[in-house]
N, C-alpha and C positions, 0 to 999 in steps of 0.2 A: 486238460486239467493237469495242474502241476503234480511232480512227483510227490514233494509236500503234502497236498492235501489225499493224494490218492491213498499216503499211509495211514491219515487222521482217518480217513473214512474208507478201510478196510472190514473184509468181510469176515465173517464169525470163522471162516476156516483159517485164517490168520492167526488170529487168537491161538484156536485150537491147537496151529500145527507150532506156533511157538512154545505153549506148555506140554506138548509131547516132545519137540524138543531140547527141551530141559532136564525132562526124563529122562530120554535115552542118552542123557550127557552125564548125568546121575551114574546110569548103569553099567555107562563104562568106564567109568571108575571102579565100578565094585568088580568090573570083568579083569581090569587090570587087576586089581589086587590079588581074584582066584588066581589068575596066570601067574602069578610070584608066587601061590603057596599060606597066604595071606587065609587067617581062620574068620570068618564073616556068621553073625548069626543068623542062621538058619530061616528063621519065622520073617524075620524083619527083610532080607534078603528076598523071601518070597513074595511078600507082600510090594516090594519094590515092583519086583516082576507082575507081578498083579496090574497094577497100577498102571505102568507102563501098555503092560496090554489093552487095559480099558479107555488110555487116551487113544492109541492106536486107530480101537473102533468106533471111540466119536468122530476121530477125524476123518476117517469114511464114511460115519453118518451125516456129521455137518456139510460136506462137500454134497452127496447127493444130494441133504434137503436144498441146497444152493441151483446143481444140477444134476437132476438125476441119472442121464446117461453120459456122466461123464466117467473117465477111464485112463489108467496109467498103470504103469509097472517098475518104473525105477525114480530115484529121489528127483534126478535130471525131470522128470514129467511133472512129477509130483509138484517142483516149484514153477514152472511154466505152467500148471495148471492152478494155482494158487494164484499167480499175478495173477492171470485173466480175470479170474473172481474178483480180486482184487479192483480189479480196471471197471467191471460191470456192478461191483460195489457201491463206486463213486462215483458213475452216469446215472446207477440208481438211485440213489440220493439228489445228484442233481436233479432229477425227474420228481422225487417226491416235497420238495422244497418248494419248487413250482408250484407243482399241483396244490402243494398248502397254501401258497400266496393266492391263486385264484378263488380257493376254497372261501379262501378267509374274506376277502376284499369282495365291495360293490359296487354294483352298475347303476350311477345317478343318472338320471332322466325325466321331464318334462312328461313325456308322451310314455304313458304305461306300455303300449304296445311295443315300443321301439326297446325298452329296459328289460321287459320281458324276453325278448327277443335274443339281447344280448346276454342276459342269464343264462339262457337254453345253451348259444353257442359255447359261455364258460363252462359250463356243467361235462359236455361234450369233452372240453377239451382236457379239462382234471381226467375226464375217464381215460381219453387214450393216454395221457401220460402216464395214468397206474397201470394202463395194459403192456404201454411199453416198457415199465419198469420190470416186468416178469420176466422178460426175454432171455433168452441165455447169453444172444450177443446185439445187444442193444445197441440203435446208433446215436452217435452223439451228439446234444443237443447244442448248435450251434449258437454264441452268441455271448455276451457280458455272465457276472457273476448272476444269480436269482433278483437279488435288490436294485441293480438296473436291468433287470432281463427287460421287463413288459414295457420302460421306455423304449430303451431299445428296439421292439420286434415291432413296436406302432411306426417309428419312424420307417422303416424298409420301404422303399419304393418302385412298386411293382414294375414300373418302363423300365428300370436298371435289370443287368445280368447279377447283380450280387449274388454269390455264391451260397454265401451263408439264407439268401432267401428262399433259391431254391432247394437246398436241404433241407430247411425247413419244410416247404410244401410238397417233398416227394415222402419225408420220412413222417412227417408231425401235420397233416393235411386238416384235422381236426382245430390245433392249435394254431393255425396258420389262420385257418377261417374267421377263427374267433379275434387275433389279433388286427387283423384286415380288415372288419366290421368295426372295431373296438377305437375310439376316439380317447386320448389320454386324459384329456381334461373333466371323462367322465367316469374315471375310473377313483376310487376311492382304496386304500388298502385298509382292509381290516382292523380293529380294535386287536385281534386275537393272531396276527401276523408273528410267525415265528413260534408259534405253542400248537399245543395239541389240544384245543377244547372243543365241546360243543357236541351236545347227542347227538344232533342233525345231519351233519358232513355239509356238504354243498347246498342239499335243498334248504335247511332252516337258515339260512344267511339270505337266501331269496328275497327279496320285498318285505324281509322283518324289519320293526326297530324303527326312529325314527328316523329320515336321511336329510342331509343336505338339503338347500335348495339347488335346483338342476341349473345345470352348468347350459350354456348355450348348446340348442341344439344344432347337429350337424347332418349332411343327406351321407353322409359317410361313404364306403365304398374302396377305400383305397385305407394303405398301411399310414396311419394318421393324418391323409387327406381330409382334403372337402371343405365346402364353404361354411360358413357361419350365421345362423338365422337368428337373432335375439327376440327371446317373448320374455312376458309381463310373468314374475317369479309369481309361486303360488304364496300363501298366507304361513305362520310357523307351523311347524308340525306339532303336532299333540306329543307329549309324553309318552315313554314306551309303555308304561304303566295307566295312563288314560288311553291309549287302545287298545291295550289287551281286553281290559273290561267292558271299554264297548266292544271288542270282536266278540267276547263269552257272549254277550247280552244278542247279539247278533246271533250266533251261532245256536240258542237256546230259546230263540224267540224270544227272551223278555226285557227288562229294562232294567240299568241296574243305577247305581251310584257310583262312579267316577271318581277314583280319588281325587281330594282336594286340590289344587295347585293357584298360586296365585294368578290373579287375573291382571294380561296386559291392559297397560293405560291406555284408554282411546285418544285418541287425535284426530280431528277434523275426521270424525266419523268413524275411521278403519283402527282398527289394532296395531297399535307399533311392534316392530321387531325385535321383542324380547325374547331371550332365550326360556322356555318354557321350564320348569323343574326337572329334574332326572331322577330315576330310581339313584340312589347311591348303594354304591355296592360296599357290603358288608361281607365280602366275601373272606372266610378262615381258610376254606381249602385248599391241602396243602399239594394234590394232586390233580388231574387235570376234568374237566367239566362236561356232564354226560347228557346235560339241559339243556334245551335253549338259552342262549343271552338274556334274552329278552322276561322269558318265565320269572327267572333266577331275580332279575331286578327288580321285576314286577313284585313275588315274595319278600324281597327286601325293604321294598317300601313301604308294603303293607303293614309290615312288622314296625317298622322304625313309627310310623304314622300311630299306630296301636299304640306304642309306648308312650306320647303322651297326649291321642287324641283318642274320641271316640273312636270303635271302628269300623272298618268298611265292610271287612267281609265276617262271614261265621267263622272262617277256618283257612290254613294253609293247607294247603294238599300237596302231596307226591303222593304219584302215582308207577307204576312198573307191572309189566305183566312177569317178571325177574325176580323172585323173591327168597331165594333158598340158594347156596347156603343164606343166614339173616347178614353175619356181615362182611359177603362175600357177594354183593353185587349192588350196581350203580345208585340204586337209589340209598341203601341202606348202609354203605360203605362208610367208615369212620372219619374218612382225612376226605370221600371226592362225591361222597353221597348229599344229600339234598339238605338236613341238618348243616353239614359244615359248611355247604356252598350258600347258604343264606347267615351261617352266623349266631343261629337261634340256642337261646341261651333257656339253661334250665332242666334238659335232657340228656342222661348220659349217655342213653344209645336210644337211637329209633328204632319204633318195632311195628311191623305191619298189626293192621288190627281191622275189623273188620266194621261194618257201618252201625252196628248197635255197641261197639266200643269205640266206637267214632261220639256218638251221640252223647255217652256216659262221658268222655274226656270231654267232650267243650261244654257239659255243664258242669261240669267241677274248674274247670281253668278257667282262672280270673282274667287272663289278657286273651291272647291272640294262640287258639294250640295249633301245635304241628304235630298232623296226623299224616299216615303214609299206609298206604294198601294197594291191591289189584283190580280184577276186575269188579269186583263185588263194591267196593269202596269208591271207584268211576260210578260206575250207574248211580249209587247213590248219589253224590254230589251230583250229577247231574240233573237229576232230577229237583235234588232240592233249589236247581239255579229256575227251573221253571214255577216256584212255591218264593221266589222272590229272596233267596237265602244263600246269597253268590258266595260261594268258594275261590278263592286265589289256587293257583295250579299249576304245577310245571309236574311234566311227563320226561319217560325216560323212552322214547322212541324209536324208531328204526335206527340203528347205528351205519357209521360208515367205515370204507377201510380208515380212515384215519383214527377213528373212533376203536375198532377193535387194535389196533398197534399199538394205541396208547394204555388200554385196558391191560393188556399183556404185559405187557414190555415195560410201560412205564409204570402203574401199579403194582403189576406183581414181578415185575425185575427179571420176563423170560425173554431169556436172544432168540427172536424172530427171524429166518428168514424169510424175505421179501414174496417166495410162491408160497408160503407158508402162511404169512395175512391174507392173500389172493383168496385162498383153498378157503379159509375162515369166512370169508364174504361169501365166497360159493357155497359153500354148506349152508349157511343163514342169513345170506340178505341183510342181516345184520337185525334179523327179527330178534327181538328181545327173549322171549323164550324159547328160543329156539340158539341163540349165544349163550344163554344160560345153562342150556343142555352141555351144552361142547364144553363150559368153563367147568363144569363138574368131571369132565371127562379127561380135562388137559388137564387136573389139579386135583386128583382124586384125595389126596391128602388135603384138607383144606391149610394144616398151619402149616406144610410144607411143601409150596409149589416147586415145580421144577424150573434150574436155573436155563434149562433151554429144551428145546423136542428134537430129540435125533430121528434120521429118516422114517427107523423101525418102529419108533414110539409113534410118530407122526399118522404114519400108513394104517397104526392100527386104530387111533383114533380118529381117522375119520369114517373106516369101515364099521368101524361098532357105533359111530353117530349117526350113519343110514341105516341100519338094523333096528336103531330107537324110535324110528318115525311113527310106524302105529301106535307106538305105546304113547308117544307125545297128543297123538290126535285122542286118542281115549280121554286124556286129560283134559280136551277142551270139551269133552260129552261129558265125563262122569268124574271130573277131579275135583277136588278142591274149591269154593266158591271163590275161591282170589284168582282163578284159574279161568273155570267153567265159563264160558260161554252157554249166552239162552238159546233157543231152538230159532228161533229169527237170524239172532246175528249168525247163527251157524248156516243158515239157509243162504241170507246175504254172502256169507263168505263163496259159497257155492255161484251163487249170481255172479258174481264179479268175474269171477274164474271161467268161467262159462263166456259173458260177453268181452271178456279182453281179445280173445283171438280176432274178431274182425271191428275194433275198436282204437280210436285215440282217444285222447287227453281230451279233447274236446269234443269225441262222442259217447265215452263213456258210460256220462250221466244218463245223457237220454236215450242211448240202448238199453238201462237198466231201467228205465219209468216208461216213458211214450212208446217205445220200441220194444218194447220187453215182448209182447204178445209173439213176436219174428221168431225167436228160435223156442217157443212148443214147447214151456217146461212146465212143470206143476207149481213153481212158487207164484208168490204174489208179485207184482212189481212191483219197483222202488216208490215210496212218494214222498212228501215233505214229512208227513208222519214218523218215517224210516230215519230220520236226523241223527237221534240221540244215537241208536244204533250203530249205525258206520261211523259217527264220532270216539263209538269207544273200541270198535276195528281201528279205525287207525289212530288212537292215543296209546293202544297197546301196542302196536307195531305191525301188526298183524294184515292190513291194507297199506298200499303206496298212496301218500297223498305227494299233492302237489306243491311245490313252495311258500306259496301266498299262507303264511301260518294265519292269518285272519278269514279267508275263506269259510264260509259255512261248507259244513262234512261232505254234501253231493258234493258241491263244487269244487271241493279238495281232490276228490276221487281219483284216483288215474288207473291205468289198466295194467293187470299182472303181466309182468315179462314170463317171456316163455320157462327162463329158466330158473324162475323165484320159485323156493322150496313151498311156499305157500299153495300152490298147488297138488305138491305130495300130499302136501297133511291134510288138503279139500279129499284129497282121493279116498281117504281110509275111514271120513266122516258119515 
């Protein structure tokens, strides 16, 4: 990496020791003037020195949040220890630019299994590149700028010594896998390439949306090898807004109405290759997006269709298990909350409200309302989608590191360092209530966030957000109805937790139904009954589902990681 870009993309101790150095350039002017005899006021003089002091100790804070055992004693250290930051500043970034282009971008394919496949490997490979971005001396990533990286790494040809190949596969063994599987022609980059949106991270980009048709399939096997098989393309894709409503209707056992869209002309029989209608996005906000895509469109449609047709649904819903401060989080947020990211006109602020002021708003509102609440306000709609009364919906879900960086950083304008979003994922998994904890914590003042967390601010906010755990679980027993979890879904939470440990993704399910009897517990086991349930565990955030956002809720299921806080807070239930 050029020296150029190394300065562009320098680390917060840079900053920091440039404005300390301003300071102490300040100060010795005022030292030369004492030395001459020079009368200086007193107050102003001190307050200098004040100051001075106080940049001193950020810039020891800033450096440990960077690295914490790092160490020096004279200026000579001090700026050979700044470059390096410095140098592992802009490998970080190169690493996280990446990981957002994978993020963002999908895997087209014929054959589900084969796409699926190659999803798992992307997901894989975004994680070790945020793990290796943590490092204190990270190595670096061989190869072209971000925007031709992934041609690039498909091309490698595994019979050659290329050097840069095998760096690759000693350091980046994950990413290596996944480019080596990875056929370029079925690789698509993202709508949202180069930004920060999207509640989901990696998993909501999964098999959502509607895609392309599939590129020829390959047996793959090598770094953009392999030969070329042609089959018969499938038929157009449905609208992202005609499957979301078939997934709900799917997901809720019932049948719903479809928005409208015009119907392709037949020809000798089959449907011709029209492009199908699209949600059009009406999106106002002016900050980055904490929804699904897909949701987000799907509420845009609804609404636009509303204005000058009959309508589809009863209601627009946002949902968040996140709701306090009101407009200090994702759903409720003025410029990135679910109001702005659809464009809905007629409301100066959203405000959660609960399912009998759910009911009292959409019989006074003449069009289309938008309502917004937690748990209490989920079950409801749910329910009314089995009484044939479908809600439109976008959720505020598990978040990802990209998701909390941008929350912070880009919303409320705090300088992040990079173990310092890590720490934020480790604490919360990026469970929604459980980031809402911490955000009250990082920002106790709400209209005055802090412009950055120094180490000592840092260390003690995360010791006192482990200290909050019981009190957090109390709340899903005895808080609040927007909060409160029922005795089932708390039971299920327990189930889950209990069969993760000798469970995958693909046995789960049926550890928790057929299998359940095996590990001897008092609850009931899972059955189709149990649906609405784990649909509103994991629409709060609170279960890991799996990417297929259209999946009915078992088959979404996947199992707790060992190290997902969601098990502390099972502990104290």
């Amino acid at each position: 990496m050029s020296a150029t870009e190394t300065q562009k993309r320098r680390s917060i101790v840079s900053d920091t020791l440039q404005s300390l150095g301003k300071q102490a350039r300040e100060w010795r002017t005022k030292i030369d003037l004492l030395e001459a005899g020079q009368q200086l006021d007193r107050a102003e003089t001190l307050a200098e020195l004040n100051k001075l002091l106080d940049l001193s100790q950020n810039l020891r804070d800033a450096i440990l949040s960077e690295d914490s055992g790092a160490t020096w004693a004279t200026k000579t250290e001090l700026d050979t220890l700044v470059s390096r930051l410095d140098e592992v500043a802009a490998k970080r970034q190169r690493y996280l630019d990446l990981a957002q282009r994978l993020q963002a971008g999908l895997v087209t394919h014929r054959r589900e299994r084969v796409k699926q496949e190659r999803l798992r490997l992307r997901d894989e490979a975004v994680t070790e590149l945020m793990e290796i971005s943590g490092q204190a001396a990270p190595p670096e990533l061989p190869g072209p700028e971000v925007a031709e990286w992934l041609e690039w790494a498909c091309s490698l040809d595994d019979s050659t010594d290329d050097p840069d190949l095998k760096a690759l596969n000693e350091h980046f063994p994950r990413v290596d896998e996944f480019v080596s599987e990875l056929e370029i022609e079925f690789w698509q980059d993202g709508p949202a390439t180069g930004t920060l949106n999207g509640a989901s991270g990696a998993a909501r980009e999964s098999g959502s949306g509607p895609e392309a048709k599939s590129a020829p399939e390959t047996d793959g096997g090598s770094h953009g090898g392999g030969s070329l098989r042609i089959e018969e393309a499938n038929d157009s894709e449905k609208s992202a807004a005609e499957a979301y409503a078939e997934a709900a209707a799917a997901r809720t056992g019932t049948v719903t109405t479809a928005v409208a869209t015009e119907e392709a002309p037949v020809v000798d029989g089959t449907k011709s290759e029209v492009e199908p209608e699209m949600p059009r996005k009406t999106r106002a906000a002016a900050g980055p997006s904490f929804f699904a895509e897909d949701e987000v469109e799907c509420l845009s449609l609804y609404l636009d269709k509303a204005r000058k047709d009959t309508k589809k649904v009863r209601a627009l819903v946002g949902i968040a298990h996140w709701l306090t401060p009101a407009g200090q989080n994702p759903l409720l947020h003025a410029k990135c909350g679910i109001q702005a990211q659809i464009g809905y006109p007629g409301k100066q602020a959203l405000a959660a409200v609960s399912p009998a002021e759910a009911e009292a708003e959409i019989a006074a509102e003449g069009g289309l309302p938008l309502i917004a609440g937690g748990a209490d306000l989920l079950r409801w709609s749910l329910q009314g989608s089995t009484s044939g009364q479908f809600d439109a919906m976008a959720a505020v879900r598990r978040l990802s590191q990209r998701d909390l960086r941008a929350w912070f950083g880009e919303v409320y304008k705090i300088e992040l360092a990079e173990p310092q979003v890590q720490d934020m994922y480790k604490l919360t998994y990026g469970i929604p209530m459980l980031v809402g904890e911490l955000h009250r914590r990082v920002i106790p003042i709400h209209d005055n966030p802090p412009t950055w967390l120094g180490y000592a601010i840092w260390t003690r906010v995360k010791a006192t957000f482990d200290e909050q755990m019981p009190a957090m679980a109390r709340e899903l027993k005895e808080g609040p109805e927007s909060v409160r979890l029922t005795e089932r879904e708390i039971a299920i939470l327990k189930m889950v937790v209990a069969a993760s440990d000798d469970s995958t993704p693909e046995t789960i399910t049926s550890n928790l139904m057929e299998n359940w009897p095996k590990y001897h517990r008092t609850e009931q086991a899972l059955s189709s009954a149990d649906e609405a349930s784990v649909q509103v565990l994991e629409t709060l955030g609170l279960l890991p589902m799996r990417s297929e956002w259209a999946s009915r809720p078992l088959k979404a299921l996947l199992p707790v990681e060992a190290d997902d806080p969601i098990r502390q807070l099972v502990s104290y239930l």
